[in-house]
C-alpha positions, 0 to 999 in steps of 0.5 A: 463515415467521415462526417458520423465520426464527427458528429460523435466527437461532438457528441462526446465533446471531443475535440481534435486536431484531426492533422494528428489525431490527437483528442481531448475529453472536453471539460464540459462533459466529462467521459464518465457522466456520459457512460449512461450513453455508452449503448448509443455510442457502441452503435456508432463506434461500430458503424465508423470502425467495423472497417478499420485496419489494423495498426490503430490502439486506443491508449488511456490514462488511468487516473481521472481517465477511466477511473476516479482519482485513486478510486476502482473503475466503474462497471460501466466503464469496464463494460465500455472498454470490453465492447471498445476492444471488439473493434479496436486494440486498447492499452492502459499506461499508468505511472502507479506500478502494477499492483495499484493498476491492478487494485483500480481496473481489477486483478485481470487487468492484462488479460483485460487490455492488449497493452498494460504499461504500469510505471509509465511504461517502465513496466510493460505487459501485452497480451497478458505476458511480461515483455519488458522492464526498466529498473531505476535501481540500475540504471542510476545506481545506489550512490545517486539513489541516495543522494536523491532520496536523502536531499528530498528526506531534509527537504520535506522534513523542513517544509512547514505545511498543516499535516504530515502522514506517511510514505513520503518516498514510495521507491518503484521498479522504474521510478520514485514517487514523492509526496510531501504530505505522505502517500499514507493519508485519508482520502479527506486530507488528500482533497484538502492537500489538493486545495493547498497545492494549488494556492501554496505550489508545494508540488510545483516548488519542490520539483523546481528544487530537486530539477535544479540540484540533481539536474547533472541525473537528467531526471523527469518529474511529472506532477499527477494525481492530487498529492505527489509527483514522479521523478524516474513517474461466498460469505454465506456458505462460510457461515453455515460451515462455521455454525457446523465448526463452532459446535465441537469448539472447546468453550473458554479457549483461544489461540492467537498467532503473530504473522510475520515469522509465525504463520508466514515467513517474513512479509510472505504469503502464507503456504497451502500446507498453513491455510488448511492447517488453520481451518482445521484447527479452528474445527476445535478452538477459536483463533485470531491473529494480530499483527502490527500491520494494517489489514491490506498487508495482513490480507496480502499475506493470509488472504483477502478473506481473513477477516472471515478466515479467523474469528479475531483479526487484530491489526495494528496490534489490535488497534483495528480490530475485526470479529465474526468478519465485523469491524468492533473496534479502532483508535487513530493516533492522529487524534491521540497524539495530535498533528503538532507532535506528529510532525515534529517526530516525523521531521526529526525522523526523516532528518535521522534517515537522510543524515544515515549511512547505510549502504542503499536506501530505497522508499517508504521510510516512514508508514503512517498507519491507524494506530501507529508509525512504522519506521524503516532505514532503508525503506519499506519498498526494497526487494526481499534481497535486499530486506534479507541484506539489511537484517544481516547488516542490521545484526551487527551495526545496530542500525534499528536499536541506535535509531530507537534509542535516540527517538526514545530519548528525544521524545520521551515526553511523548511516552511512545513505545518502540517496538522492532519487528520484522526485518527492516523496521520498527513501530512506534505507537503510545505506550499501552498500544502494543500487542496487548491492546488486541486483549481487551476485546478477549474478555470471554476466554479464560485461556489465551494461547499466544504464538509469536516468533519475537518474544524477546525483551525489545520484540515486538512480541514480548508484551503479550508473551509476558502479560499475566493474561496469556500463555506464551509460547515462542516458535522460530518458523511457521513449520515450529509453529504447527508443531508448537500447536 
């Protein structure tokens, strides 16, 4: 046994330090190029192991581990860790927290492996059930939490490098991650970033800053992946019923619903009760929706068929738009605006933020999207107690109209639009590209039917509630909106 499992370290190009059994995948034949094998070893690993003992555990990275670099997991090594678990535990650890796992080794990760550790642990699954977690927010507390996020906000604000995106700060149960060019960029620019890196050190010189001013927290920072380090680290039978649906449709007529606070409660799922609601409705008229955010938040929202679901979606205020499933239509600030004037507008931002005082501030400042830039004070990533807190504060200090009024009047050159929506934030896109941009692809309707809950003057609702195209109509809840309908 002892000279086959040799044979097959060398095969795999393996090599280890047998005193402590640790092994390193070789650099000259990485694992995933030698899955084509995978049946061979199978017939190997079972010969050596079919006699193990218990108390053994397989433990892998996820990141240039079992997947590509933020990419899903192939079916062979989906199959290769299937037949692995038949002789030996198996556990994942990831310093992504759970939903991004999830996203790259598939929705029944925990069922999948013996262990789940997301957040490198922080967070901790086995078995399929939850039994453990740490939380940053506690353990360090919201006073040093700002300190951090608000020293980090100035540095990368101030840091001269080509291109700047968005979700510089993504706040997580255990830990905070950071990217200078902002987690929101291309898979191209995440490559080209990659390269810079490695020539300029950006990583490695903000985590030598940052370690030296907050070394009273005792903090780790771990570089990993390619932009950012961690501190804390059936479509056919759908058509034949839709052919049935359209039948009966009234011609010439739409009805099109905001998301947040029309459909869904803000950035929740939408209900049972509201899914059937909109299947039954689209039996006699056609429906969209639009949303100012993009298409995995809305799918997040009202399902991961909605594209499918309605026959317009419009996201981004219709600046990414679907019909009949199909992408028809898009348009990217980035090429509109340019990247000059969008890191100037992004620097100021973060300096703005870093400069507020709020009572906590978490991550996701700044989400860089398509078609647009969506701002928030105290961070995308807060919990819904903590959104619900802030739209209190919100009401009576001004926080979101006093920061939209000072961007407007230091890039009015720009002629950006700022919209407030939602809870905790506001979108900032060039003027024309609000709601009302979803109504060219509208032409064929002479009757729009448009529901939004944010109609008022400064809404983000209120363009297309007021356009001459459209017939307005203003609704407080998604249960006021079925009556409404």
């Amino acid at each position: 046994r002892a000279s086959m499992m040799t044979e097959i370290r060398s095969f795999l190009g393996l090599a280890g330090q047998r005193g402590r059994r640790k092994y390193k995948i070789g650099h000259k034949i990485p694992l995933v190029a030698l899955l084509t094998l995978h049946s061979l070893y199978f017939v190997l690993l079972k010969t050596v192991m079919a006699g193990r003992k218990p108390g053994l555990i397989a433990l892998f990275d996820l990141d240039d581990t079992l997947t590509a670099p933020r990419k899903v997991a192939t079916p062979s090594m989906l199959e290769f860790i299937k037949e692995l678990r038949k002789v030996v535990k198996i556990g994942v650890v990831g310093g992504s927290d759970f939903s991004k796992i999830s996203e790259q080794l598939g929705k029944t990760v925990i069922n999948d492996y013996d262990y789940v550790f997301s957040e490198n642990g922080l967070v901790a699954h086995k078995d399929g059930k939850l039994i453990g977690t740490q939380s940053l927010k506690s353990f360090v507390g919201d006073e040093k939490l700002k300190e951090i996020i608000n020293f980090t906000l100035h540095y990368i604000a101030d840091l001269d490098i080509p291109i700047k995106r968005g979700t510089f700060i993504e706040f997580r149960n255990g830990m905070l991650n950071v990217s200078p060019i902002g987690r929101n960029c291309s898979q191209e620019e995440r490559d080209d970033f990659e390269k810079y890196d490695k020539v300029h050190n950006i990583r490695p010189k903000m985590v030598s800053v940052l370690r030296e001013k907050f070394a009273h927290l005792n903090l780790t920072f771990s570089i990993g992946g390619q932009i950012s380090f961690d501190g804390g680290n059936d479509h056919e039978i759908y058509e034949s019923e839709r052919t049935t649906v359209m039948a009966v449709r009234k011609p010439g007529v739409i009805a099109l619903f905001d998301v947040d606070g029309t459909l869904t409660a803000p950035r929740k799922v939408a209900t049972p009760s509201m899914l059937e609601f909109i299947k039954e409705l689209r039996k006699v008229v056609t429906i969209g929706v639009v949303g100012g955010s993009d298409l995995s938040k809305i799918s997040e929202q009202l399902g991961r068929t909605v594209i499918n679901d309605y026959d317009y979606v419009f996201s981004e205020n219709g600046l990414v738009a679907h019909k009949d499933g199909k992408l028809i239509g898009t348009q990217s600030l980035k090429s509109f605006v340019g990247d000059e004037k969008l890191k100037e507008f992004i620097n100021f931002t973060l300096h703005y933020i870093a400069d507020l005082d709020i009572p906590i501030k978490r991550g996701t400042f700044i989400e860089f999207r398509s078609g647009m830039i969506n701002v928030s004070p105290i961070g995308r990533n807060c919990s819904q107690e903590e959104r619900d807190e802030f739209e209190k504060y919100d009401k009576v200090q001004n926080i979101r109209p006093k920061m939209v009024s000072v961007l407007r009047e230091k890039f009015a050159h720009l002629n950006l639009t700022f919209s407030i929506g939602g809870q905790i934030s506001f979108d900032v896109f060039p003027q024309g590209w609000d709601k009302t941009y979803c109504l060219r692809y509208l032409d064929e309707f002479s009757e729009i039917h448009f529901f939004g809950d944010k109609t008022y003057k400064g809404g983000n609702d209120h363009e297309i509630y007021e356009s001459e195209r459209t017939v307005g109509h203003t609704v407080t809840s998604p249960d006021d909106t079925v009556e409404a309908v």
